[in-house]
GUDO-703085 format. One record per residue: residue number from 1; residue in one letter; x negated, y, z negated of N, C-alpha, C in turn. Coordinates in steps of 0.05 Angstrom, whole numbers. Layout:
BEGIN
  loke  lumba     nc1     nc2     nc3    cac1    cac2    cac3     cc1     cc2     cc3
   NUM      a       X       Y       Z       X       Y       Z       X       Y       Z
...
% end
This chain:
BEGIN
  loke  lumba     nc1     nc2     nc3    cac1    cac2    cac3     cc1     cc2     cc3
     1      x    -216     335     568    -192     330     552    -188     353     533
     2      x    -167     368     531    -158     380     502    -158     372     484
     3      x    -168     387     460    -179     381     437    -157     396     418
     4      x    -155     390     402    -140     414     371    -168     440     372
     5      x    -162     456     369    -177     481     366    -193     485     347
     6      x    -171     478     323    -185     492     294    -169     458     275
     7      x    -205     452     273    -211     423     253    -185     429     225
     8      x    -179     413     212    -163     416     189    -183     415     172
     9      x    -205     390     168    -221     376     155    -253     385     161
    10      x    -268     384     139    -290     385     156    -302     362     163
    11      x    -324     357     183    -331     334     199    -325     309     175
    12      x    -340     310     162    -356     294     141    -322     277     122
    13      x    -308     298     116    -276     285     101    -261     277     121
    14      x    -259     290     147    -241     277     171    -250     252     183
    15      x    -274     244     186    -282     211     189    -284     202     168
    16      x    -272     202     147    -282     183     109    -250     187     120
    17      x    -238     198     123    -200     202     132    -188     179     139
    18      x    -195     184     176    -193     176     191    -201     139     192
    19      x    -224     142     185    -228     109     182    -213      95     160
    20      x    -202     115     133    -183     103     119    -159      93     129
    21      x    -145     114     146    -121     120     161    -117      97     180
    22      x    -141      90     193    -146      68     214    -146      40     209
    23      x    -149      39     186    -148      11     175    -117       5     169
    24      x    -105      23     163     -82      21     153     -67      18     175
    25      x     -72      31     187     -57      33     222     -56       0     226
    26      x     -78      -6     232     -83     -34     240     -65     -55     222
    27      x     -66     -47     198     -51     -76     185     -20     -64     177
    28      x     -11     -34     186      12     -35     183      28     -40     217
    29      x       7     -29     229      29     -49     260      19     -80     251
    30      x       5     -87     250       2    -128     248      19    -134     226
    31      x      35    -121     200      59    -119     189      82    -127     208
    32      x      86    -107     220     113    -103     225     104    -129     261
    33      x      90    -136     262      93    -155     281      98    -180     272
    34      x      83    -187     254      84    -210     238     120    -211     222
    35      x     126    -198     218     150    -185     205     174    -204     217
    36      x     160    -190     250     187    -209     270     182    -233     278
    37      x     151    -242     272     151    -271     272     169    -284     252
    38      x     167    -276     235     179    -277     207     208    -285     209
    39      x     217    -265     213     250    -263     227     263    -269     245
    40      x     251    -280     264     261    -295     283     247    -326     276
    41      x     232    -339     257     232    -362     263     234    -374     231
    42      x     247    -361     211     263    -375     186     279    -379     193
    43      x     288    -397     176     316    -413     180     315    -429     148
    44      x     339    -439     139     351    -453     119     370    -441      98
    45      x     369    -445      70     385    -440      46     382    -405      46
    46      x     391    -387      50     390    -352      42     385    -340      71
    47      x     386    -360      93     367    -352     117     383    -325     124
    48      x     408    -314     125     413    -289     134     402    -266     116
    49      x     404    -263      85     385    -245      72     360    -243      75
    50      x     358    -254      81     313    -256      83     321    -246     118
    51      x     328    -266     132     335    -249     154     330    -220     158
    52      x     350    -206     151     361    -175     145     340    -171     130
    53      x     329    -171     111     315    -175      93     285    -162     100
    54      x     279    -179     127     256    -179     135     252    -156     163
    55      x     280    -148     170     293    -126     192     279    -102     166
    56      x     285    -100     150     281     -70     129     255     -65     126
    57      x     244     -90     127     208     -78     113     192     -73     138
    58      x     208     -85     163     194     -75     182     196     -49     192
    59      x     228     -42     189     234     -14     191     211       4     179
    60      x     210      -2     146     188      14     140     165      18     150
    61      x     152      -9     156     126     -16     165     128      11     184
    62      x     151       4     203     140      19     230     139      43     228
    63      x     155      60     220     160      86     209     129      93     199
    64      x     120      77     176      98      84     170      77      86     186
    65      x      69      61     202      46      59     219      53      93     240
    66      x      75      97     251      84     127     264      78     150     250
    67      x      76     145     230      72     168     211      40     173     206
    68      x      26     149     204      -9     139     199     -16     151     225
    69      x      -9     145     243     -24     151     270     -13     181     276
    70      x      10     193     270      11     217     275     -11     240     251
    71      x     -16     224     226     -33     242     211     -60     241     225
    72      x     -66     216     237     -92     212     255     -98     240     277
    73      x     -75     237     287     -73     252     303     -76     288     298
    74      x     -64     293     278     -71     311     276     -94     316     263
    75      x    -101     310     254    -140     312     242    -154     302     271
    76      x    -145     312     296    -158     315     325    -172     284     332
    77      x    -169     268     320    -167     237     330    -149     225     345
    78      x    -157     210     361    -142     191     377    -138     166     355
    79      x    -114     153     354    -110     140     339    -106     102     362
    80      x    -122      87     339    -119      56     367    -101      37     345
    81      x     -76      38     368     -50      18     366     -55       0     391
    82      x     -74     -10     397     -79     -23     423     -78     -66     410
    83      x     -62     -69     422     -63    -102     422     -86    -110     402
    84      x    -114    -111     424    -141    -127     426    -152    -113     393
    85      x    -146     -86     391    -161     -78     361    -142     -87     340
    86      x    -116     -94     341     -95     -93     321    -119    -132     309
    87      x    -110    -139     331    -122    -168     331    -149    -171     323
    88      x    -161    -148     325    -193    -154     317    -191    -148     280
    89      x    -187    -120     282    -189    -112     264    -163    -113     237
    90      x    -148    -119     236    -127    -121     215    -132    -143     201
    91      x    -134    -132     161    -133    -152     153    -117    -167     142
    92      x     -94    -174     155     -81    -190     148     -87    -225     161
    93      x     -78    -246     143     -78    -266     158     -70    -271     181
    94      x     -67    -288     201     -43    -294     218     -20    -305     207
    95      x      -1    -304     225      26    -310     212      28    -343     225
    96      x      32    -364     208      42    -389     217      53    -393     244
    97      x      51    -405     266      67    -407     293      87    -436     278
    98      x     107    -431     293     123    -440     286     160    -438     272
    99      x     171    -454     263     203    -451     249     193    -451     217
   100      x     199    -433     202     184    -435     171     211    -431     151
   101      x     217    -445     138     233    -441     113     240    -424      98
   102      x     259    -421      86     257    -391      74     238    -394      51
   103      x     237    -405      36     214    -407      11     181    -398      24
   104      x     175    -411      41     156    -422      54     149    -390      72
   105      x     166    -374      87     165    -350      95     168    -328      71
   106      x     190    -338      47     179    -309      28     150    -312       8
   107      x     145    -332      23     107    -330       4      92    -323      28
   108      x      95    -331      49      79    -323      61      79    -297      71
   109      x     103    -279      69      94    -260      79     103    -237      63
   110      x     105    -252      33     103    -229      12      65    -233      10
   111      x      49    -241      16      20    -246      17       9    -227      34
   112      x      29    -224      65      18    -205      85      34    -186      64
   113      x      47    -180      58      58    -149      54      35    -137      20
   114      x      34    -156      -5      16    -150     -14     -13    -145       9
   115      x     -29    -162      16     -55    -151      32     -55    -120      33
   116      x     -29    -113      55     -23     -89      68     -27     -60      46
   117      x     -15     -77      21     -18     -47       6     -47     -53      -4
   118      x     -55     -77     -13     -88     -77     -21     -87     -54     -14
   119      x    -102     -58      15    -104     -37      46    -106      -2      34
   120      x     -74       2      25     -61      22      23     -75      38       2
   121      x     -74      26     -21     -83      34     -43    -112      34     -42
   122      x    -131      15     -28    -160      26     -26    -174      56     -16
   123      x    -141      54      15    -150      80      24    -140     108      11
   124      x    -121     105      -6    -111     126     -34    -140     134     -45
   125      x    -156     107     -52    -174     117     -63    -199     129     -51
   126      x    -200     121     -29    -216     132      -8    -212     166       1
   127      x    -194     171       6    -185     192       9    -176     212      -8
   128      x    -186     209     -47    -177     222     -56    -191     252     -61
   129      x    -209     253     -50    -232     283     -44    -230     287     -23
   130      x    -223     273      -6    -233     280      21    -206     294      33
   131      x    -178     281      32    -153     291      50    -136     287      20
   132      x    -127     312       9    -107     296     -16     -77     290       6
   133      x     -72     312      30     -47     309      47     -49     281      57
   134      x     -69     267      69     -64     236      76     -61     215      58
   135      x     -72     224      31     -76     208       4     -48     203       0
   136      x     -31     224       2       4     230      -6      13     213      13
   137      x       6     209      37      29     199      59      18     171      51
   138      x     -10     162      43     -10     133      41       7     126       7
   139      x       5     145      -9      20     134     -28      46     138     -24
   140      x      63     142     -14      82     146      -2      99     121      18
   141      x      76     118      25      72      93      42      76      63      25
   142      x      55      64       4      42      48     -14      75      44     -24
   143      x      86      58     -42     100      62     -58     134      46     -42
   144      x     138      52     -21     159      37     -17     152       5       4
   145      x     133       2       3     120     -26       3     123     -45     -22
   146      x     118     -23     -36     106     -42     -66     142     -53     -71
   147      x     163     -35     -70     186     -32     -70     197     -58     -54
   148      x     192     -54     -32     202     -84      -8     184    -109     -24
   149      x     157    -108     -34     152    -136     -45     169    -143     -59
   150      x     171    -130     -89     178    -138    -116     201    -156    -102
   151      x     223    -136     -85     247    -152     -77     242    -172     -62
   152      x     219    -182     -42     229    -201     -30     213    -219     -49
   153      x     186    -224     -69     180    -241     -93     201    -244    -108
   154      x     224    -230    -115     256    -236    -137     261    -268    -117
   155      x     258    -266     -99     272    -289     -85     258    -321     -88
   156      x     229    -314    -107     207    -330    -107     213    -354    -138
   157      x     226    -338    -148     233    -341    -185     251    -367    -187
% end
């Protein structure tokens, strides 16, 4: 297999990176999946805002997780967006099966979207010697997450 040539990182900061990067991967695709559970099975009082609502943070989600796995990528890692690991490893809860309320869906998955930045901001700190360039894309990341909570918790008040 082809490899990148010339490391960015040395061994030792590119896996302390990488396993930051990977965790994030994992709970920002199980985001934006849960996202559309989300959105396709609220219903009631505001149900088209939260709706739409819940179309935007996934946008982000995904953008981001594309962006996580492309920094993976280039620090000469293969990056795993595979089903069976999203499922093993992501720590988010599962999302309710089922038709969920709008009250009842903006707690529950203002809960997954806090977790996610936990996530985010651990690996900020993880990565602040080791990659300050991946540190930036997760606060970056972090930062318009934190943004999609506050707004969908306003709806909590």
């Amino acid at each position: 297999m082809p490899g990148l040539k010339r490391q960015i990182l040395n061994s030792a900061h590119r896996d302390k990176t990488v396993a930051a990067l990977q965790s994030c991967l994992y709970d920002l695709i199980d985001l934006s999946l849960q996202g559309k559970a989300a959105h396709w099975n609220v219903l009631g009082t505001n149900f088209r805002s939260v709706h739409l609502q819940l179309d935007e943070i996934i946008d982000s989600a995904r953008v981001a997780s594309d962006e996580v796995a492309e920094r993976i990528v280039t620090l000469g890692i293969s990056p795993d967006g595979r089903a069976g690991q999203i499922a093993a490893n992501s720590r988010l809860a599962p999302f309710p099966n089922g038709l969920q309320d709008v009250p009842s869906t903006v707690t529950v998955f203002s809960d997954r979207l806090a977790k996610t930045i936990e996530g985010l901001r651990q690996a900020i700190e993880a990565t602040s010697e080791s990659d300050p360039v991946s540190q930036d894309l997760l606060i970056g990341t972090s930062a318009a997450l934190e943004k999609h909570l506050w707004m969908l918790q306003a709806q909590e008040a």
